[in-house]
C-alpha positions in Angstrom: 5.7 -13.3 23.0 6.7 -10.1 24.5 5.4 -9.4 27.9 4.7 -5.7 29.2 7.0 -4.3 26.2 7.6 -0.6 26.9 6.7 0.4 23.2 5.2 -0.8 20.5 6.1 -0.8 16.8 3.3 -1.4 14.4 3.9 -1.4 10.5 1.5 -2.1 7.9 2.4 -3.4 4.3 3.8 -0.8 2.1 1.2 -0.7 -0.4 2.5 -1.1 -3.9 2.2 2.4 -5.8 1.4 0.9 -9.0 -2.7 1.5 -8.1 -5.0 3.1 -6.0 -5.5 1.2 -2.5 -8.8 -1.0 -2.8 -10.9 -3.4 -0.1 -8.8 -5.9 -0.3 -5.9 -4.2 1.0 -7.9 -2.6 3.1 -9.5 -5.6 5.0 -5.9 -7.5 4.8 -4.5 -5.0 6.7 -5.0 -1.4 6.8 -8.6 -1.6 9.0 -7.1 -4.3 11.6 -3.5 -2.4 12.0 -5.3 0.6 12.7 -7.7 -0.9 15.2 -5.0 -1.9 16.9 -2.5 1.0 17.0 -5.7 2.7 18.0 -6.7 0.8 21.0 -3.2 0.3 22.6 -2.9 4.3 22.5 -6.5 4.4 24.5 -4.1 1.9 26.8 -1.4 5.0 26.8 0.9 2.8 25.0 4.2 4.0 23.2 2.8 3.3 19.6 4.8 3.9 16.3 2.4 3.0 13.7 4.5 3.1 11.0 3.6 2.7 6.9 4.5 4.5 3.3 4.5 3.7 -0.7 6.6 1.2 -2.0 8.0 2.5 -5.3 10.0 0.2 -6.4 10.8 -2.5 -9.0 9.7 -3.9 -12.0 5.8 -2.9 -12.0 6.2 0.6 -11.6 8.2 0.5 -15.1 5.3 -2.1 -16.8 3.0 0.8 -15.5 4.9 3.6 -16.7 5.3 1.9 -20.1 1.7 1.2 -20.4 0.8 4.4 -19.7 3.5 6.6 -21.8 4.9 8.4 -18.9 8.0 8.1 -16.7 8.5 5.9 -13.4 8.6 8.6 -11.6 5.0 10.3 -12.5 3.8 7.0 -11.8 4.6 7.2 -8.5 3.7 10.3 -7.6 0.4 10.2 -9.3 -0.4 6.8 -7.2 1.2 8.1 -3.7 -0.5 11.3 -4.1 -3.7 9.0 -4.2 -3.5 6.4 -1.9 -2.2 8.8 0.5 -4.8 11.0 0.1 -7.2 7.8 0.8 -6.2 7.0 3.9 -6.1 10.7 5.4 -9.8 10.6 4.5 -10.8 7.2 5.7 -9.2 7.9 8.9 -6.0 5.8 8.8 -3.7 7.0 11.9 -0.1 6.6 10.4 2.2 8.4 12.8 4.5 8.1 9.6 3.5 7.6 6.4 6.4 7.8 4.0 7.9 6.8 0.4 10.7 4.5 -1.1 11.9 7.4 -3.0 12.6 9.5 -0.2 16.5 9.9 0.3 16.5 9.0 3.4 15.0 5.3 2.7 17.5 5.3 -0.7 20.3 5.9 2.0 19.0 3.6 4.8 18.8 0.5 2.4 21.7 1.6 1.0 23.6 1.0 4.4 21.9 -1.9 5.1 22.8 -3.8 1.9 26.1 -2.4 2.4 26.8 -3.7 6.3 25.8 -7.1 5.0 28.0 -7.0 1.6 31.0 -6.0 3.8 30.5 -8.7 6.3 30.2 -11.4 3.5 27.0 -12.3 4.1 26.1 -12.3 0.3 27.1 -15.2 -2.2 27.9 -13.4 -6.0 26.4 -15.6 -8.7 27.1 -14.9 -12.3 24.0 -16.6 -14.4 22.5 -16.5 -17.6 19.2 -14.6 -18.1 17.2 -13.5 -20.6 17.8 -10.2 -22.4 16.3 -8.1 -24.9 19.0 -7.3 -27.7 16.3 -4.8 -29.3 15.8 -2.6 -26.2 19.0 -3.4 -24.6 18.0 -4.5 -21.5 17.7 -7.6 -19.4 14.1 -8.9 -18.9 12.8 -9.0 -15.4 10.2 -11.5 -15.1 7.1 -9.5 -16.1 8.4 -8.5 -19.0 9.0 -11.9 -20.2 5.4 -14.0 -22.1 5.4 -16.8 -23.2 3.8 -20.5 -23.1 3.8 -22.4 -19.7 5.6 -25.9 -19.7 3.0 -27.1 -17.6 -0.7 -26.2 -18.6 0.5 -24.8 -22.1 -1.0 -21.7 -21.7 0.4 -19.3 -24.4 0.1 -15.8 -21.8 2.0 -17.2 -19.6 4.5 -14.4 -17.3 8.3 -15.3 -16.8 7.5 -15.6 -12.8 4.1 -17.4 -12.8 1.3 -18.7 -15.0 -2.0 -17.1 -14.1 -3.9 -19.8 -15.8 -2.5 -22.9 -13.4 -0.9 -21.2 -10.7 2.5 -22.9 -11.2 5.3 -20.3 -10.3 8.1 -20.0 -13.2 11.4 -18.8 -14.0 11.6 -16.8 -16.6 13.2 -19.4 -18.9 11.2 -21.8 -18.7 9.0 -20.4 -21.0 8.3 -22.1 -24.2 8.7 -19.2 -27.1 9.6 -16.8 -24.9 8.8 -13.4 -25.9 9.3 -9.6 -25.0 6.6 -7.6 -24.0 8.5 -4.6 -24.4 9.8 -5.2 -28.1 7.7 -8.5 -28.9 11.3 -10.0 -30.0 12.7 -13.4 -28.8 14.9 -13.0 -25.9 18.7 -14.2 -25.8 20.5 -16.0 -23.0 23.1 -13.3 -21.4 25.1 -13.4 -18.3 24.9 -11.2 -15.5 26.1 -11.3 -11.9 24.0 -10.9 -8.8 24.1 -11.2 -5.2 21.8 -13.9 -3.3 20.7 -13.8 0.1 21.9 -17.2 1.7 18.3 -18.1 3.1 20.0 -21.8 3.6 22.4 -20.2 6.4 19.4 -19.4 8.7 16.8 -22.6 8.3 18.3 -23.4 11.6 17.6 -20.2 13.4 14.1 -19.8 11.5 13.0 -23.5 12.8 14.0 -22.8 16.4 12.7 -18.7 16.4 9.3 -19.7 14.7 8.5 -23.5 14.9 9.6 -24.2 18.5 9.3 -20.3 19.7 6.1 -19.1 18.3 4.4 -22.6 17.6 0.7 -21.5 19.8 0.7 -17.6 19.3 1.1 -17.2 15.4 -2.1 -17.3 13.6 -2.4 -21.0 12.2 -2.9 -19.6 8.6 1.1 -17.8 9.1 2.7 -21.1 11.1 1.3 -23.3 8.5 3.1 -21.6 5.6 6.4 -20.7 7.6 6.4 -24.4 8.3 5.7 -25.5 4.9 8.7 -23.3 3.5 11.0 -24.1 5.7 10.7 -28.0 5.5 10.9 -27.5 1.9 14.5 -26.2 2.1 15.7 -22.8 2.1 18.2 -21.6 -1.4 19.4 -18.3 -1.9 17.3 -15.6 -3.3 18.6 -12.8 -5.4 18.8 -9.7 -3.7 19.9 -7.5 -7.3 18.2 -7.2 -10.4 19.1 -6.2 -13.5 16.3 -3.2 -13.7 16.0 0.6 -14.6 14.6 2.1 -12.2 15.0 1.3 -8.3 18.0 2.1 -5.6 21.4 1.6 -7.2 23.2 -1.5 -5.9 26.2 0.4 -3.6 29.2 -1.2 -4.6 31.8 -1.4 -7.3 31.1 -3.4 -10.3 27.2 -3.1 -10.1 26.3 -0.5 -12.8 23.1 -0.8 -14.4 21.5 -3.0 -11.2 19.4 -2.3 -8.6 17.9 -4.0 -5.2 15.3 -6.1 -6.2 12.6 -4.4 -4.6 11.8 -7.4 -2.4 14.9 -6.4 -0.2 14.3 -2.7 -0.3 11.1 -2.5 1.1 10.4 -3.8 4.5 13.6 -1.6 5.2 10.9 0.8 4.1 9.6 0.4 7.5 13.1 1.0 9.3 14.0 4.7 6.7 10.1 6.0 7.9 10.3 4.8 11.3 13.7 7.7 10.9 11.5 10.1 9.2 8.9 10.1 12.2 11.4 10.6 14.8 13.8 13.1 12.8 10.1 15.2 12.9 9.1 14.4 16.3 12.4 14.5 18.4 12.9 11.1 19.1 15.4 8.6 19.3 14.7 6.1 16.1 16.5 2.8 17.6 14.6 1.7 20.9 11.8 1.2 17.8 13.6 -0.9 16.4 16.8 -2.2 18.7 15.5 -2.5 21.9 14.5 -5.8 23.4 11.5 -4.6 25.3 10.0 -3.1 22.2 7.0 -5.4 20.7 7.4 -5.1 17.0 3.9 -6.6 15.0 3.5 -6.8 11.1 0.5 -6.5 9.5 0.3 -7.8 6.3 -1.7 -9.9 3.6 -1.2 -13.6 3.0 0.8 -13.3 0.3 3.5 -11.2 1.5 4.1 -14.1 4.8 7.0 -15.3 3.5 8.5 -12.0 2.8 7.7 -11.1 6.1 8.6 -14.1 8.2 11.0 -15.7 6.8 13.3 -13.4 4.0 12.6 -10.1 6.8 14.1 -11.8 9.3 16.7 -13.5 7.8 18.5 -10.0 6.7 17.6 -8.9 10.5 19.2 -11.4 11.7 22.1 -11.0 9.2 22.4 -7.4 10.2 22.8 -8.1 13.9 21.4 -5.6 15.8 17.7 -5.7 15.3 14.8 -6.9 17.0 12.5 -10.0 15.0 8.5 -9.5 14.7 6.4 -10.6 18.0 3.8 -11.7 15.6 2.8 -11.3 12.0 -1.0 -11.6 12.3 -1.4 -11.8 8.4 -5.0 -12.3 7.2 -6.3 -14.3 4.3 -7.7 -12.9 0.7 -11.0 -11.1 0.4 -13.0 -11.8 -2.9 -15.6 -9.1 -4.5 -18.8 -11.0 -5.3 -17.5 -14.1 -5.5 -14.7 -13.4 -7.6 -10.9 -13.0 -6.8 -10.1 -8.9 -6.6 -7.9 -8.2 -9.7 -6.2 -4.6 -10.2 -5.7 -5.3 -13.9 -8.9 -6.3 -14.5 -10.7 -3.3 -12.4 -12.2 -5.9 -9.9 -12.2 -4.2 -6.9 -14.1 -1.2 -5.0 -11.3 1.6 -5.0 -11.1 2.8 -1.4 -11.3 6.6 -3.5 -14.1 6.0 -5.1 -16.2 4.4 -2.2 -15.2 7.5 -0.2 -16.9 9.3 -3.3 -20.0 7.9 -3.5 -20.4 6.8 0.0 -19.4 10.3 2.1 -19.3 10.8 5.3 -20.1 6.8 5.5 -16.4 5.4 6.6 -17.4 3.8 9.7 -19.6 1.7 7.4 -16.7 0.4 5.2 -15.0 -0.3 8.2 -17.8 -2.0 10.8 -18.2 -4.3 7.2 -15.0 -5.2 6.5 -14.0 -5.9 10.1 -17.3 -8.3 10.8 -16.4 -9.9 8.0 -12.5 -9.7 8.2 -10.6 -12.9 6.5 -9.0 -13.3 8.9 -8.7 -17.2 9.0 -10.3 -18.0 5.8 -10.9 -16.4 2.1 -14.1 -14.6 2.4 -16.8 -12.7 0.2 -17.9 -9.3 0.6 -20.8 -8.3 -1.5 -22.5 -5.0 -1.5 -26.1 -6.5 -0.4 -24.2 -7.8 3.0 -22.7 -4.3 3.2 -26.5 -2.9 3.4 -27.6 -5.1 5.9 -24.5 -4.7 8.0 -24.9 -1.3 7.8 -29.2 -1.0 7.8 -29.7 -3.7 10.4 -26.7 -3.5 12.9 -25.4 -0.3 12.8 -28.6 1.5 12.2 -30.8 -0.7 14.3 -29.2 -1.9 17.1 -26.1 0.9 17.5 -28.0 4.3 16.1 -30.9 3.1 17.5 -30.2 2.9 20.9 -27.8 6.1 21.4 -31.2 7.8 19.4 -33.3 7.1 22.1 -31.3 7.9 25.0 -30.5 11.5 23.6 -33.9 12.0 22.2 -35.6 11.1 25.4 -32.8 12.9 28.1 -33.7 16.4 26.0 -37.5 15.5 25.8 -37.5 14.9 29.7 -34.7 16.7 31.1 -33.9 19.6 28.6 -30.4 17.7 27.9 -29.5 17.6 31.7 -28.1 14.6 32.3 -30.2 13.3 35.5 -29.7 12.8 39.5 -30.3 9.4 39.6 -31.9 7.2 42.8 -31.6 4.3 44.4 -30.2 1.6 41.8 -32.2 -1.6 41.3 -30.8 -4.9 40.7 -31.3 -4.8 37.5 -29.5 -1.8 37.2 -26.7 -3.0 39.0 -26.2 -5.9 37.1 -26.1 -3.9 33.7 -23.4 -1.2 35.6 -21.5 -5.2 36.1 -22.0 -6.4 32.5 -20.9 -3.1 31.3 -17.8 -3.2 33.7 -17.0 -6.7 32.1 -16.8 -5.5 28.5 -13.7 -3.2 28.3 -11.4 -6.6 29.3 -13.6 -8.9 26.5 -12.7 -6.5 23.9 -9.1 -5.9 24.7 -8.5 -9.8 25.0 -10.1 -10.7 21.3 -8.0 -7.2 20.1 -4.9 -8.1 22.0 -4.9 -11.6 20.4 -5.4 -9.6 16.8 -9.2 -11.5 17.1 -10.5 -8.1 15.7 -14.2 -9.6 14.2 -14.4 -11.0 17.2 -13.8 -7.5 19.0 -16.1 -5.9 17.4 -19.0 -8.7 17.6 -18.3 -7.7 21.7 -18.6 -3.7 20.8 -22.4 -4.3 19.3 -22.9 -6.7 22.2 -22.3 -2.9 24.5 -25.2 -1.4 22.1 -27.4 -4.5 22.4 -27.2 -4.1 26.2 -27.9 -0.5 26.1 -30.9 -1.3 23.9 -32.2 -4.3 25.7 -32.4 -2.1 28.9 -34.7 0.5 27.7 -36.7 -2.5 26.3 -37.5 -3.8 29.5 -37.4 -0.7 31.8 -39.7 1.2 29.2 -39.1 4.5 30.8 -41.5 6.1 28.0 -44.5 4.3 30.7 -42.7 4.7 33.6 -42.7 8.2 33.0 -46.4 8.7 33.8 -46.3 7.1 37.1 -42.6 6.9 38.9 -41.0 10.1 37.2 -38.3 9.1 39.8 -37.3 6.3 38.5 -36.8 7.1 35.1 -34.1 9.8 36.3 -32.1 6.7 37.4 -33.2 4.6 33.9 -31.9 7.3 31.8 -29.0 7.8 33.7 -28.0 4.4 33.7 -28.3 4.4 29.4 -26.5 7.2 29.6 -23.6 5.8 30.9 -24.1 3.2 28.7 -23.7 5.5 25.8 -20.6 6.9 27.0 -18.6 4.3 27.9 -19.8 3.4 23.8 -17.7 6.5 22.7 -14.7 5.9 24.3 -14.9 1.8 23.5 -16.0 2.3 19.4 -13.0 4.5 19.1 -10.8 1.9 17.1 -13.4 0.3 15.5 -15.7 3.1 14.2 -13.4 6.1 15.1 -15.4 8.9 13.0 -18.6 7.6 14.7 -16.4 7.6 18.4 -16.0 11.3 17.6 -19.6 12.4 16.5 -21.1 10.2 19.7 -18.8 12.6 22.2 -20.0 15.4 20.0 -23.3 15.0 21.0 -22.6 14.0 24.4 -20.7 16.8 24.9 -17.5 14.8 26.0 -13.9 15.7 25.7 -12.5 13.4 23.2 -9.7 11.3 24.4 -7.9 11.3 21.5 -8.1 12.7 17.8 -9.5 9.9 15.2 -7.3 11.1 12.4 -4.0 11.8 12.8 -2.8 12.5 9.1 -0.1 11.5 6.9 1.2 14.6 5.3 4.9 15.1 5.3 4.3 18.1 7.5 1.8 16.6 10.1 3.4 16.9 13.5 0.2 14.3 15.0 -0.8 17.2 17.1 0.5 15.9 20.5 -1.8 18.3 22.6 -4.4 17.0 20.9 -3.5 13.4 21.3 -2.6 14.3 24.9 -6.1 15.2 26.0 -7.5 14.2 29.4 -11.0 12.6 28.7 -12.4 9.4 29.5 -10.4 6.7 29.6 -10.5 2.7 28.4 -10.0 2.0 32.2 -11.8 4.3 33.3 -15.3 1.8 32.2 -14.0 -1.0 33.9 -13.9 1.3 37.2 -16.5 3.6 37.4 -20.2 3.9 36.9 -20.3 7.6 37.0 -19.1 8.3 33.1 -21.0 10.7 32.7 -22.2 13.0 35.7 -25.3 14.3 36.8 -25.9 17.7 35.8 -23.7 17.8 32.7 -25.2 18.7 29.4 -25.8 16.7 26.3 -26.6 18.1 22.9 -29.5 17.3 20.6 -29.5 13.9 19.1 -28.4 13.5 15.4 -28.4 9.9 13.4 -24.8 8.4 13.8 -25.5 6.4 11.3 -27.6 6.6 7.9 -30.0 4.0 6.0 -28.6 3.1 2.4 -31.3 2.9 -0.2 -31.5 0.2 -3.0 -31.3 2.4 -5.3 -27.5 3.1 -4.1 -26.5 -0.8 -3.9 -27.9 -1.5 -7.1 -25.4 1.5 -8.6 -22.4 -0.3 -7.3 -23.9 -3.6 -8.5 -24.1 -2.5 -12.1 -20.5 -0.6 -11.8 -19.1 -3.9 -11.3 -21.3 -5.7 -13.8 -20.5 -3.1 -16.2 -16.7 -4.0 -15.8 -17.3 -7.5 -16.3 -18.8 -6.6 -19.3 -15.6 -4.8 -20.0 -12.9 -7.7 -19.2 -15.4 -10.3 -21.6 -14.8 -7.7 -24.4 -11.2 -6.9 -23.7 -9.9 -10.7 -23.4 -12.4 -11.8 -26.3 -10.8 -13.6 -29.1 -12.3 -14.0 -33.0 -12.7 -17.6 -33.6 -10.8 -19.5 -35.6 -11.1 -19.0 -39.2 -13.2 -21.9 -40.7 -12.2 -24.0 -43.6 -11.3 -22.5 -46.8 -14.3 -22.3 -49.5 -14.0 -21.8 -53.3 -16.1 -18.9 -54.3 -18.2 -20.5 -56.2 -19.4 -21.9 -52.8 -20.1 -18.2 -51.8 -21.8 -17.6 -54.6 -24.2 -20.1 -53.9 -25.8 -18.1 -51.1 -28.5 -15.5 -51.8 -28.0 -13.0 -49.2 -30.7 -9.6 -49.6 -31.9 -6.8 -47.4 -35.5 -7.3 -46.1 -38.2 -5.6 -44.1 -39.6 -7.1 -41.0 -43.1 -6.3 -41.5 -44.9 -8.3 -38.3 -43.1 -10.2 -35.3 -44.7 -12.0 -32.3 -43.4 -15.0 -29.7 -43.5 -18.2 -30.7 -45.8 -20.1 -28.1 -44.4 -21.8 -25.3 -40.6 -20.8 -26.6 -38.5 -18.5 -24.7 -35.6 -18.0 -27.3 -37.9 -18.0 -30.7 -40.0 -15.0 -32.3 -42.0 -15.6 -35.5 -41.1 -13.2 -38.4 -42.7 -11.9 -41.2 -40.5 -10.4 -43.6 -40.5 -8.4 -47.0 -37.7 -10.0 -49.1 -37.9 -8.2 -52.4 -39.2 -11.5 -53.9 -41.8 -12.1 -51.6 -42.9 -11.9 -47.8 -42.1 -15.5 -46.1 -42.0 -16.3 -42.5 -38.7 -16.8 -40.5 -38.4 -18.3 -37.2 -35.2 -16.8 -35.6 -34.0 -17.1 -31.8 -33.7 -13.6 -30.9 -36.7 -13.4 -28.3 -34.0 -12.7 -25.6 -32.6 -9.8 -26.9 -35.7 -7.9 -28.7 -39.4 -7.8 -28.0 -41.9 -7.6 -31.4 -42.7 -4.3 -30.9 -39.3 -3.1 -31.3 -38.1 -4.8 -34.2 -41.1 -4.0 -36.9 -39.8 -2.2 -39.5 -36.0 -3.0 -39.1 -33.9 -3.7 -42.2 -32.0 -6.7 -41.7 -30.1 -9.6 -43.9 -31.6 -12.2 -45.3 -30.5 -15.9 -46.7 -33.0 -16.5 -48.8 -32.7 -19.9 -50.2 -31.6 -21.6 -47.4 -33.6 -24.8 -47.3 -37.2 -24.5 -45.3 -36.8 -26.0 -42.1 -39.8 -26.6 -39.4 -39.2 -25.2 -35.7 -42.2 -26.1 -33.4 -44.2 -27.0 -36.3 -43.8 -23.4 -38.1 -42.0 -23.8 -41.3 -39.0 -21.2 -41.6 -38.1 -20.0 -44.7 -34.9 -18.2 -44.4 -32.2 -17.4 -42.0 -31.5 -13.8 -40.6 -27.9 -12.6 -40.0 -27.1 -12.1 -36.4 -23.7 -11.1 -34.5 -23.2 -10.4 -30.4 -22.1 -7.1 -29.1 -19.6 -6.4 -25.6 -22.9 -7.7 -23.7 -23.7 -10.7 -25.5 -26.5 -9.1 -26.9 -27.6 -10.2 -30.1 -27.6 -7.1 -32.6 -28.4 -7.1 -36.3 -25.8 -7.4 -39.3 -27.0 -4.7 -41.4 -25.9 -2.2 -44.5 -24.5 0.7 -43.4 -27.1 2.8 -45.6 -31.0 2.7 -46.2 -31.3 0.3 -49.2 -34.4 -0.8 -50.6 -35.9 -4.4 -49.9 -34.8 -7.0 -52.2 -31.1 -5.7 -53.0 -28.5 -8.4 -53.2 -25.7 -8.6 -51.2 -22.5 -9.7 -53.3 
């Protein structure tokens, strides 16, 4: 672990611009890199927080397929979103940049090519499946077929989502073509492969001896695990259409698998910021007293720890991660979050129908970070987050200070007197918490940061519960000049101190205190965003400055009038989200929902047997003491008979008098809860497992066969 590095390089996990960004990705990594690039800039650190699409490989084209448009309008269409995103939820990028930018086509193209001309590549010609129809080799996704291990028949060429197991493509039983449907052939191609074997021995020594008790136990325990498993050589090219053109002779029609092109991704942005900005690209990269951190999700450790580092260290003159403080998955009411089957809250949408409300997203994604274990967020624990913390304890106490300070002091921020022990020790405690938080944030603890944050509000609100300067008032107007100055200064040091935690709120809290802001909360990620350096420059309270002074906030300055930092959220708006994701559920049962299997064969003179008629329900009511059953009486043509049929879950009485429905009429009687039943009606299920009526498509009389 780095020690007093004179700059830091942060870089969060391109995200994949095959979809919008959603909580998951959100919680994983975007929320805790930009607490962190945010607090060591309140430190007056050298930061490069550094990010961009990934817009490469195999997906992309899937997506473009899918969708009837080109690779290339897939991108865009997704970067254009996702960018858009994080500008609005506040994510401070100093660089946020794309794959398909020429300057990241020619960084990676140098890179491959400084580690083909020093031999650091092994060429392997093997067989692999190709698509004679659309001329084209298969990458792995577009490759279905049945797995060899669980025998499911939907199996993908690189894993079966049905048992986990991870596949080669050709070890699929009846391989098929998803972009033809036609059987694949065995053709060979040559690729180049990544020794991984060459560097088990530097891998073992740089991450199991050398960063055994500082990475997260999660990351360790997977590096480990890969390692002692043996390392083989991993394909670097793929036989693919749309990507960055291998750079050497002989490679026509191939591209680098996109595995290799982007984490480079971080080095061709990390350019782009400094091209714009003046600066010198390497020391962010090359230097020895740079600390470089990535922030990723769980599943891209590997890529990130041990593959990463490998062509690093193949290259020669780069500097390896510090740490890789990857989190673990977040699930969406108690299900796995799934792009393709629309189970997820879109980070576009939420800004949509929650506005203004990003601190909210944030504070509930970062208390209930996953960070050492797969956790659930559900919108009900988003409400009470939100209602009961935020509201109660953090709105609530800045509330009263400003209401109180303009009721009593027309916003002048008081003279205070003589300071009681009381006070004293809360001017200590306060002291205290500036180190607290930057130790959990400085060992990428950020739930527990934040936890420590609240405990600042709960301090601020504890003391005007006990010195009750709405009594005091009335008798030692005196004293409550010092009360309110004291919660005062607890307030400010809160708007310096929420800054990289609830950044939008940091901003509106020196609003109404009237403070200079020490730093801008959203720095932008347009191509043409310069980060505003005067801005970012700004001489205001400091971090430090809590841990040294008592006087945050001077007598005699002026506050403004008090506005709610934070908002209640209704039912009414939980229960919308609620049914938006039941609504999709609904939507994946109906999608994946597969006919039965067709019965066995019948003559037609077995058909023929069954008397099947429109009839009338003339009366309905519940049968007694039966959820599922409703007792029918219905006009057959022939006569009126009673039919017991389980539909009580999906209609009441009164709605189904006077429906037509279909009848088999000489089925034999049967008694149900002593009521004979004298016929059976014909029912089907809709999307929603709802049972709905089989019925003629026009009004036909009562009685009327159907042949």
């Amino acid at each position: 672990m780095i020690q007093n590095p004179k700059r830091y390089t942060i870089t969060a996990a391109l995200p994949y611009t095959n979809g919008p960004i959603h909580i998951g990705h959100l919680a994983g990594v975007y929320v805790p890199s930009d607490i962190y690039s945010r607090y060591l800039r309140l430190q007056g650190k050298d930061v490069a927080f550094i990010c961009g699409s990934d817009e490469h490989g195999v997906a992309i084209s899937m997506k473009a397929k899918k969708e009837g448009i080109t690779p290339q309008e897939v991108i865009d269409k997704y970067d254009g979103i996702i960018r858009k995103s994080f500008q609005d939820f506040g994510i401070s990028f100093d660089n946020y940049s794309r794959t398909s930018a020429k300057i990241h086509h020619d960084t990676a193209s140098d890179f491959f090519r400084k580690l083909y001309d020093n031999g650091d590549f092994i060429e392997e010609t093997t067989e692999q499946l190709y698509d004679a129809k659309a001329d084209q080799f298969l990458a792995d996704r577009f490759v279905i077929g049945t797995c060899p291990k669980c025998g499911n028949e939907e199996a993908y060429g690189d894993q079966c989502e049905k048992c986990g197991s991870t596949l080669n493509a050709t070890d699929l039983i009846n391989p098929k073509s998803t972009i033809t449907g036609e059987t694949p052939i065995l053709k060979a191609t040559k690729h180049w492969f990544l020794p991984l074997n060459r560097y088990e021995d530097f891998l073992r020594e740089w991450i199991l001896v050398g960063h055994k008790n500082d990475w997260k136990p999660n990351v360790y325990g997977q590096v480990k695990s890969w390692i002692d498993g043996g390392l083989e050589p991993r394909a670097v090219t793929r036989d693919l259409d749309w990507g960055i053109d291998v750079p050497v002779e002989g490679a026509e029609g191939k591209k680098l698998y996109v595995w290799f092109d982007a984490p480079i991704g971080y080095i061709s942005s990390t350019k782009e910021w400094a091209l714009r900005e003046g600066k010198d690209w390497e020391p962010y990269w090359k230097s020895q007293d740079t600390k470089l951190v990535h922030f990723i999700g769980k599943d891209n450790i590997v890529f990130h720890c041990v593959i990463f580092p490998a062509m690093l260290k193949a290259e020669g003159s780069y500097i390896l991660p510090d740490n890789v403080p990857a989190n673990e998955f977040l699930n969406l009411e108690g299900n796995k979050l799934s792009t393709s089957k629309n189970w997820a809250v879109w980070l576009h949408e939420y800004l949509e129908d929650f506005p203004d409300k990003q601190d909210v997203l944030r504070y509930a994604l970062t208390s209930n970070a996953p960070e050492t274990k797969d956790n659930d967020f559900t919108w009900k624990d988003f409400q009470a987050r939100n209602n009961n913390e935020l509201v109660a304890i953090f709105g609530n106490f800045i509330n009263r200070v400003v209401v109180l300070t303009n009721k009593y002091y027309d916003g002048i921020v008081p003279e205070p007197n003589e300071f009681s022990e009381v006070d004293e020790a809360t001017f200590a405690e306060l002291k205290a918490y500036p180190a607290v938080i930057a130790s959990s944030v400085e060992r990428y603890r950020f739930r527990e940061a934040l936890g420590e944050l609240m405990n600042v509000a709960r301090l601020g609100n504890k003391y005007l519960a006990d010195e009750e300067p709405w009594k005091v008032i009335k008798d030692n107007p005196e004293r409550v000049k010092t009360q309110m100055y004291v919660a005062l200064q607890i307030a400010s040091a809160l708007s310096v101190l929420a800054e990289p935690f609830l950044p939008f709120t940091s901003e509106k809290l020196k609003k109404i205190l009237n403070a200079t802001p020490s730093s801008i909360s959203t720095f932008g990620i347009t191509d043409e965003t310069a980060v505003l350096a005067e801005a970012r420059n700004n001489t205001g309270l400091s971090w430090n400055d809590i841990s040294e002074n008592s006087d945050l906030i001077p007598a005699g300055h002026k506050i403004g009038e008090a506005e709610l930092l934070f908002a209640k959220i209704e039912d009414e708006e939980i229960q919308k989200q609620i049914d938006k994701l039941e609504a999709t559920k609904t939507a994946n049962k109906a999608e994946n929902k597969k006919a039965e299997p067709q019965k066995d064969l019948i003559q037609y003179e077995d058909f023929a047997k069954m008397d099947l008629r429109v009839g009338t329900i003339l009366e309905a009511e519940k049968m007694p003491k039966a959820n599922k059953l409703l007792v029918l009486k219905v006009d057959t043509g022939i006569d009126v008979r009673t039919i017991v049929s389980g539909i009580a879950e999906s209609f009441t009485p009164e709605e189904i008098v006077g429906r037509k429905v279909t009848v088999l009429v000489n089925l034999a009687p049967r008694a149900l809860r002593g009521v004979e039943s004298q016929g059976m009606i014909l029912m089907t299920t809709n999307a929603e497992g709802k049972l709905v009526f089989v019925n003629p498509d026009a009004e036909v009389g009562s009685g009327e066969t159907i042949n």
